[in-house]
Structure formats: C-alpha cells, structure tokens
C-alpha positions in Angstrom: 84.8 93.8 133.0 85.8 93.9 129.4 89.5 92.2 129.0 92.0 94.6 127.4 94.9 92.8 125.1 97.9 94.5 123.3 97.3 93.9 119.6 99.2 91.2 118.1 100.7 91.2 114.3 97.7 89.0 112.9 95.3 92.0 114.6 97.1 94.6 113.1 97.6 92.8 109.6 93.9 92.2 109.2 92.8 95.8 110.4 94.8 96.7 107.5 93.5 94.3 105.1 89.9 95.2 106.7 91.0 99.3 105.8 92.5 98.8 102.2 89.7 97.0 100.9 87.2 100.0 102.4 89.4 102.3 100.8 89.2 100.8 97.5 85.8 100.1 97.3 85.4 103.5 98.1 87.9 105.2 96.1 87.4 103.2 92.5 83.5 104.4 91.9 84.9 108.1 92.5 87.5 107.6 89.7 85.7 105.8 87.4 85.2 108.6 85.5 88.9 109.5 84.8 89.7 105.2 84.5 87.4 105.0 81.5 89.4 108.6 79.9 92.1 106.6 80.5 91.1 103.4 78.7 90.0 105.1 75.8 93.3 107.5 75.4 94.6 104.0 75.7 93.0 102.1 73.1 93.3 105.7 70.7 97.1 105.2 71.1 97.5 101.4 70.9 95.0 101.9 67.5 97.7 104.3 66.1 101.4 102.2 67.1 102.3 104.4 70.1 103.2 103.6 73.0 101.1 103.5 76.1 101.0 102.5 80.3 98.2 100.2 80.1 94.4 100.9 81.7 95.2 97.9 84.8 98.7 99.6 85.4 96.8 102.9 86.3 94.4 101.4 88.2 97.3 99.2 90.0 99.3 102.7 90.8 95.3 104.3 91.9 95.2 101.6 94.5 98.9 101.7 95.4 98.6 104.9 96.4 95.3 105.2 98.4 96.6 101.7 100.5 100.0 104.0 101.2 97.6 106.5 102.5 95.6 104.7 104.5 
C-alpha cells in the first residue's frame, strides 16, 4: 500500500517552482501580442526624449502577477 507523507517545505517550494514556470510558459505566448505594442510605444517614446517604463519591466510586472495568482 502506497505510503502517505505530509509535505515538507522543499515539496511545497518546488511544486511552486514546477507551477510558476507552467504559468509563464503559458501566459507569455498569449501576450505576445500586447509585449511587442509595448516595445514599439517604447522605442517611439525613447526616439522622441520622453520618458518611458521599459519593455523587460512590463514583462517583469506580467510575470509578477500571474506567479501571485497561481
């Protein structure tokens, strides 16, 4: 008969891990679309002096977000 065990932290850390990087994988093809928008509004505003979030910060906060969910 199959042994039952509490999980430990390690279990429960790398379930996580195991989840997050699911997520992502998932989650960045269906926003590709709206990362590249963002690049090029981007690159249009750091051509002209303005000031802008850059593309890896948006993608950072994407990923933030979708691990807090999961």
């Amino acid at each position: 008969m199959m042994q039952i065990k509490p999980w430990s932290t390690v279990d429960f850390i790398l379930m996580f891990l195991m989840w997050a990087v699911m997520m992502v994988v998932m989650m960045i093809p269906s926003a590709a679309p709206a990362i590249l928008k963002f690049a090029v509004l981007t690159r249009e505003r750091r051509r002209s002096r303005e000031t802008y979030v850059p593309t890896a910060v948006f993608v950072l906060g994407y990923v933030a977000v979708w691990t807090g969910y999961s």
